[in-house]
Z-matrix of the N, CA and C atoms (Angstrom, degrees):
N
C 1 1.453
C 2 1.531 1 111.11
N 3 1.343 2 113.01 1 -45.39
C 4 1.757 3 112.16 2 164.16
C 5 0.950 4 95.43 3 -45.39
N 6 1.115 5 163.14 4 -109.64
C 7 1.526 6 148.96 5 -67.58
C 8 1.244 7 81.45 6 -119.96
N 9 1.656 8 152.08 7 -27.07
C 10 1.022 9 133.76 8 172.31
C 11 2.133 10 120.15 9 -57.93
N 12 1.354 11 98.11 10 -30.06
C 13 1.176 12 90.14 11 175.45
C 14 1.516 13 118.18 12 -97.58
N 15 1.355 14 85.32 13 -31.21
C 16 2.129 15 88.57 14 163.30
C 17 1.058 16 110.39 15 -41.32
N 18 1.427 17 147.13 16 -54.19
C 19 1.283 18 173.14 17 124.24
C 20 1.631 19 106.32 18 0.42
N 21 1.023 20 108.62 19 -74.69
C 22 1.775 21 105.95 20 168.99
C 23 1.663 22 127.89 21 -43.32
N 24 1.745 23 97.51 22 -44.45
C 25 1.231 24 113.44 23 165.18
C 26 1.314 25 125.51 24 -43.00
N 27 0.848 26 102.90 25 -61.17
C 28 2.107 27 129.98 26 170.94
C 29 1.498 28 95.03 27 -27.01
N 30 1.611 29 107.94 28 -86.96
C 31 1.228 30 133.40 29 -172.89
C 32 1.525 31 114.78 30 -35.83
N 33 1.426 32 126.76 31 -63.64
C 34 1.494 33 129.81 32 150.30
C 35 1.398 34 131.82 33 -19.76
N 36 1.468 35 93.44 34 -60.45
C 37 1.889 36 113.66 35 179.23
C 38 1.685 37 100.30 36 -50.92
N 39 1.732 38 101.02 37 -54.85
C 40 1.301 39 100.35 38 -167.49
C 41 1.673 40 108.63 39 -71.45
N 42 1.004 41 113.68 40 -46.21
C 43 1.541 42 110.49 41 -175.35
C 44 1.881 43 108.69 42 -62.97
N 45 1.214 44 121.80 43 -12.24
C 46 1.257 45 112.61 44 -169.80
C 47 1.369 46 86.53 45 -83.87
N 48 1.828 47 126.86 46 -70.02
C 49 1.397 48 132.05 47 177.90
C 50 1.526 49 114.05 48 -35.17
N 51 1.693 50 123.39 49 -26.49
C 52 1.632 51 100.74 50 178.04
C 53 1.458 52 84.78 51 -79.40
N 54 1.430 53 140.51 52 -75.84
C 55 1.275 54 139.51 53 -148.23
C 56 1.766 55 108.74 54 -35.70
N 57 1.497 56 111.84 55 -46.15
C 58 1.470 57 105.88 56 174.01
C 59 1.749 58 122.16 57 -88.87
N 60 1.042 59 113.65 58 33.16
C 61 1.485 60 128.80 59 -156.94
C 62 1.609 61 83.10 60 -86.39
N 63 1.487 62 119.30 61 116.96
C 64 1.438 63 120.88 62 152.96
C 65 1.279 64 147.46 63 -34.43
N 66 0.983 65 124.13 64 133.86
C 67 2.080 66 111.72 65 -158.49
C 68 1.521 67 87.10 66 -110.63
N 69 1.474 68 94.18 67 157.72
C 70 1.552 69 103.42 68 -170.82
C 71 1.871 70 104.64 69 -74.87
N 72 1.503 71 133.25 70 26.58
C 73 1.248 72 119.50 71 176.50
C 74 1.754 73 92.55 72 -108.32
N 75 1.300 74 107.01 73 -6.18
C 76 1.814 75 119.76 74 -172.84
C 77 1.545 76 99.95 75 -68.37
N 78 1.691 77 86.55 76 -67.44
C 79 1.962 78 96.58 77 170.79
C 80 1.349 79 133.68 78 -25.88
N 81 1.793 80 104.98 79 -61.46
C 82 1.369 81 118.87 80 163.15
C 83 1.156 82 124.19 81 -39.05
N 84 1.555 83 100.89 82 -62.51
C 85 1.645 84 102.14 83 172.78
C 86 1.387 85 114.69 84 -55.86
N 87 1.309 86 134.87 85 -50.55
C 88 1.501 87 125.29 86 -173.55
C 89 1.619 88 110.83 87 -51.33
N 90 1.795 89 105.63 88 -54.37
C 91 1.655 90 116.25 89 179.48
C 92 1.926 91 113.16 90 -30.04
N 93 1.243 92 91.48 91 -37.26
C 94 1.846 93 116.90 92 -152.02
C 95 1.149 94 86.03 93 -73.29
N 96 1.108 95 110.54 94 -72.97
C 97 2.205 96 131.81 95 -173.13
C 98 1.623 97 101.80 96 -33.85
N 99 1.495 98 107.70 97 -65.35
C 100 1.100 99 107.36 98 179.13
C 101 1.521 100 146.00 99 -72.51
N 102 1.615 101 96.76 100 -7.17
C 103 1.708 102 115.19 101 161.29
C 104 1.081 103 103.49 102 -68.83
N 105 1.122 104 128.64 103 -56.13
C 106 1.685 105 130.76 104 160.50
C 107 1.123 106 129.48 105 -11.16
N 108 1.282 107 119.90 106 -64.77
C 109 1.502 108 144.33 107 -123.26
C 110 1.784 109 73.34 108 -112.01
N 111 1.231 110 107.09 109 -74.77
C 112 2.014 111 97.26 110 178.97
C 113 1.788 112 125.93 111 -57.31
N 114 1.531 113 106.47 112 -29.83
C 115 1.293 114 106.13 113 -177.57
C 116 1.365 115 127.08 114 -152.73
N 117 1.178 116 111.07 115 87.67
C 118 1.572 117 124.53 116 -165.94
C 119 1.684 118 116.60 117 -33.96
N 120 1.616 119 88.96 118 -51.88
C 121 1.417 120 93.22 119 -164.27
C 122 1.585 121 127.18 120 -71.60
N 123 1.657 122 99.47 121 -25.67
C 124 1.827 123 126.47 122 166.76
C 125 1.304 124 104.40 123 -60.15
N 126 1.566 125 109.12 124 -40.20
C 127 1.743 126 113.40 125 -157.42
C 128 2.097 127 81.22 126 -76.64
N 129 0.929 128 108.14 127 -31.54
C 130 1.672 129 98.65 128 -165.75
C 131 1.269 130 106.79 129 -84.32
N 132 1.349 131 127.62 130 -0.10
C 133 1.532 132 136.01 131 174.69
C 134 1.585 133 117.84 132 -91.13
N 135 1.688 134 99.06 133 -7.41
C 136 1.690 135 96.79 134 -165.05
C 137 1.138 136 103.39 135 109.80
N 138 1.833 137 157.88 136 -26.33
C 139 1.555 138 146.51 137 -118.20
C 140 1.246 139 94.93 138 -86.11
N 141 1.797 140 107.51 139 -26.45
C 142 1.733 141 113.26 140 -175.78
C 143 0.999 142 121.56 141 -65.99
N 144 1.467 143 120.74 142 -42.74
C 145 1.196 144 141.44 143 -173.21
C 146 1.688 145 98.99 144 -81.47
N 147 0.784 146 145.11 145 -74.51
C 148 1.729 147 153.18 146 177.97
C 149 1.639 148 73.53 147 -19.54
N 150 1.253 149 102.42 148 -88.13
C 151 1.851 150 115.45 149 -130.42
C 152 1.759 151 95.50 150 -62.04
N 153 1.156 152 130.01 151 -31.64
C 154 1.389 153 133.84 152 156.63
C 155 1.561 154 131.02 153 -40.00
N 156 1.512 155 93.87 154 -33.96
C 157 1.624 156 115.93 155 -170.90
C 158 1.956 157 98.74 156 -88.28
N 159 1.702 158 101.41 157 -31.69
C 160 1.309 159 84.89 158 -164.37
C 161 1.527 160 111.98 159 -108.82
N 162 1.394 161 110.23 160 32.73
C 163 1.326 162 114.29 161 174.97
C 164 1.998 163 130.25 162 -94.63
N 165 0.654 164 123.93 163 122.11
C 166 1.325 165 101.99 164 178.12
C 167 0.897 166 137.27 165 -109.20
N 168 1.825 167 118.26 166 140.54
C 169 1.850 168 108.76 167 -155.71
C 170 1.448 169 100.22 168 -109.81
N 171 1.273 170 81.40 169 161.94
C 172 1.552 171 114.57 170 -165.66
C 173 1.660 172 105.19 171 -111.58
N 174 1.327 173 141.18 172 131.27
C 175 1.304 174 130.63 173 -160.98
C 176 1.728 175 83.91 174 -120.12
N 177 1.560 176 133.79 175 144.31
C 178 0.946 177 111.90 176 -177.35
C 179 1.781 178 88.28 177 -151.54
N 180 1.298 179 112.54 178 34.47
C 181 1.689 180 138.43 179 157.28
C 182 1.405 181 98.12 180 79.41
N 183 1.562 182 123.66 181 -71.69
C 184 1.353 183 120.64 182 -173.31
C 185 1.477 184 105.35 183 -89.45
N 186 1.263 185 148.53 184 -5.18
C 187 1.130 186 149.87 185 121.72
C 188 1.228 187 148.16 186 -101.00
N 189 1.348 188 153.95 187 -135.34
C 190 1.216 189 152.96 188 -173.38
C 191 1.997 190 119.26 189 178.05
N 192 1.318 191 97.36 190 129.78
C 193 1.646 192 86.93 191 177.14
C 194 1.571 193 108.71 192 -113.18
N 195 1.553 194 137.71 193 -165.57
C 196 1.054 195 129.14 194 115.49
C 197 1.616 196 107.41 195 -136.58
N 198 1.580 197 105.10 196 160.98
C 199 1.844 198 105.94 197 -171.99
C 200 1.442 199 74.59 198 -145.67
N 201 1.291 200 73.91 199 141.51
C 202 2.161 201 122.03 200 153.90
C 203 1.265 202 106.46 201 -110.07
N 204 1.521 203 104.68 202 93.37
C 205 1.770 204 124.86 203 163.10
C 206 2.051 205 89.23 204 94.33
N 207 1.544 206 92.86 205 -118.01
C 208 1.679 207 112.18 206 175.16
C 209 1.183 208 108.95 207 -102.06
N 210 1.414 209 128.57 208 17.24
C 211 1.681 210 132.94 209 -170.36
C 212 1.306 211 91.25 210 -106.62
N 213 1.583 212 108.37 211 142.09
C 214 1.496 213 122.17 212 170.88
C 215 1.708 214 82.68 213 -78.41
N 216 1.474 215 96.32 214 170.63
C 217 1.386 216 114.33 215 -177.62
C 218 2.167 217 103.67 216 -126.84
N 219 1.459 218 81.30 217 -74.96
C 220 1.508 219 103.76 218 -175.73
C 221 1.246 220 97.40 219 -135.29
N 222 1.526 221 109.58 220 140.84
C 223 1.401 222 128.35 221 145.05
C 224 1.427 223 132.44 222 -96.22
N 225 1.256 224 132.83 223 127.28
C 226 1.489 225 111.07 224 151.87
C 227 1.234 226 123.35 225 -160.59
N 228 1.514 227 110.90 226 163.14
C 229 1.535 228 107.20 227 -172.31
C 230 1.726 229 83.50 228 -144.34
N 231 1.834 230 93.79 229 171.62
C 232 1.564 231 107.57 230 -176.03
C 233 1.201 232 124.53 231 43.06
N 234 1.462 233 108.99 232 32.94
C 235 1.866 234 112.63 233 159.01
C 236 1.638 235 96.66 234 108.03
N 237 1.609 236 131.66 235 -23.62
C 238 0.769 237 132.83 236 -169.46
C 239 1.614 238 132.67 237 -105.48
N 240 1.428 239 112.51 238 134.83
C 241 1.947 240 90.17 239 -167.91
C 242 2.030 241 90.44 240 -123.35
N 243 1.260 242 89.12 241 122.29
C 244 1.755 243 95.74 242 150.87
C 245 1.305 244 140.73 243 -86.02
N 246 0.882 245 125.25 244 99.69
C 247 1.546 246 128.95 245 -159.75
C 248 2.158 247 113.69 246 -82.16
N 249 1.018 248 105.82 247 121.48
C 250 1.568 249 104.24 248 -157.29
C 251 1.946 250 75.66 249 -83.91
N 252 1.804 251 89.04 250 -167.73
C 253 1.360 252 112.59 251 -174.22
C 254 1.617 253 102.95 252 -84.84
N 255 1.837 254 109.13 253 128.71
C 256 1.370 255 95.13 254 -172.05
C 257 1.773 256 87.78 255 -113.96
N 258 1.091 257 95.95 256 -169.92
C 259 1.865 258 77.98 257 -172.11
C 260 1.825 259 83.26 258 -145.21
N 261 1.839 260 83.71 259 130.07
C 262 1.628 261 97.48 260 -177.03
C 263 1.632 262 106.65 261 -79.30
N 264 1.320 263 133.40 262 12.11
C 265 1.197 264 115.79 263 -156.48
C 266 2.484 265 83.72 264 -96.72
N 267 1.336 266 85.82 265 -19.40
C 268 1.822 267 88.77 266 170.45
C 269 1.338 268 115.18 267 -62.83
N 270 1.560 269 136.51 268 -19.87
C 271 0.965 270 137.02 269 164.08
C 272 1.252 271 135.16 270 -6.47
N 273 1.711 272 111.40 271 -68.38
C 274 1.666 273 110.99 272 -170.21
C 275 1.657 274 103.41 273 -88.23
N 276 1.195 275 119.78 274 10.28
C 277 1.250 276 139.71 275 -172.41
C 278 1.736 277 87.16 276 -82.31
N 279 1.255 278 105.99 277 -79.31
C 280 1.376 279 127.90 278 -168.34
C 281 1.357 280 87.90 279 -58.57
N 282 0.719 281 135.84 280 -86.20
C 283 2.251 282 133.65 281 -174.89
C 284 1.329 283 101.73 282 -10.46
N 285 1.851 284 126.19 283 -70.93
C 286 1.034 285 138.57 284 -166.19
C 287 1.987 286 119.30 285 -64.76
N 288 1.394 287 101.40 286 -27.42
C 289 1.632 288 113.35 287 163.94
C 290 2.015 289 91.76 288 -48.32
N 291 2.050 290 83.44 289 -75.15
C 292 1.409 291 96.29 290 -155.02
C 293 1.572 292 118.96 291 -43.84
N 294 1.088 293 104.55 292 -14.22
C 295 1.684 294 119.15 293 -170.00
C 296 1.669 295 105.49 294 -103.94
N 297 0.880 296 120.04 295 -11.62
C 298 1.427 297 136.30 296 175.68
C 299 1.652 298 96.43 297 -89.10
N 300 1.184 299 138.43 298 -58.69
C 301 1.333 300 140.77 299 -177.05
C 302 1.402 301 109.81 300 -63.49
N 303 1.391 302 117.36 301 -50.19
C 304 1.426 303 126.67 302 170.23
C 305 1.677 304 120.61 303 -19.53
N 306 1.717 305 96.06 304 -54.06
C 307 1.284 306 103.95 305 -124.95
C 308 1.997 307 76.25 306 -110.93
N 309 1.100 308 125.12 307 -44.79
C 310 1.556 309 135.10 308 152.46
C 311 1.255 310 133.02 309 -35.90
């Protein structure tokens, strides 16, 4: 009978974590917030928006990632995204993609 509800438990945990599993417009927003939050003047150039735009997510059901290249970006699960250290000096890097796609 334990293991029947141990078992139920599981199932719940997991179904609550896919249902609150972060969508990649969550990410963006966190990426954005947090260009901000480290660098006013990047965040007022767009760096939020760029580095948001050029990440790509990964849906992984009960959680969520996003990476730039082999770099984690953001994680999150249960409604919530942590955004690691992104480093603005990638910037004209990311401009020149985005401007490369633009213009292609």
């Amino acid at each position: 009978m334990f293991k029947l509800f141990k078992f139920a438990f599981y199932v719940i945990v997991a179904l609550v974590l896919f249902m609150l599993n972060p969508k990649k417009e969550q990410h963006e927003k966190a990426i954005q917030e947090q260009t901000a939050k480290d660098n006013t003047v990047a965040a007022l150039l767009g760096a939020g928006w760029i580095k948001s735009k050029m990440v790509s997510y990964n849906d992984y059901y009960v959680c969520s990632v996003t990476k730039y290249g082999d770099t984690f970006v953001s994680f999150g699960i249960a409604n919530y995204v942590w955004v690691g250290n992104v480093d603005t000096s990638e910037l004209k890097k990311l401009k020149d993609k985005i401007e490369d796609k633009l213009d292609g």
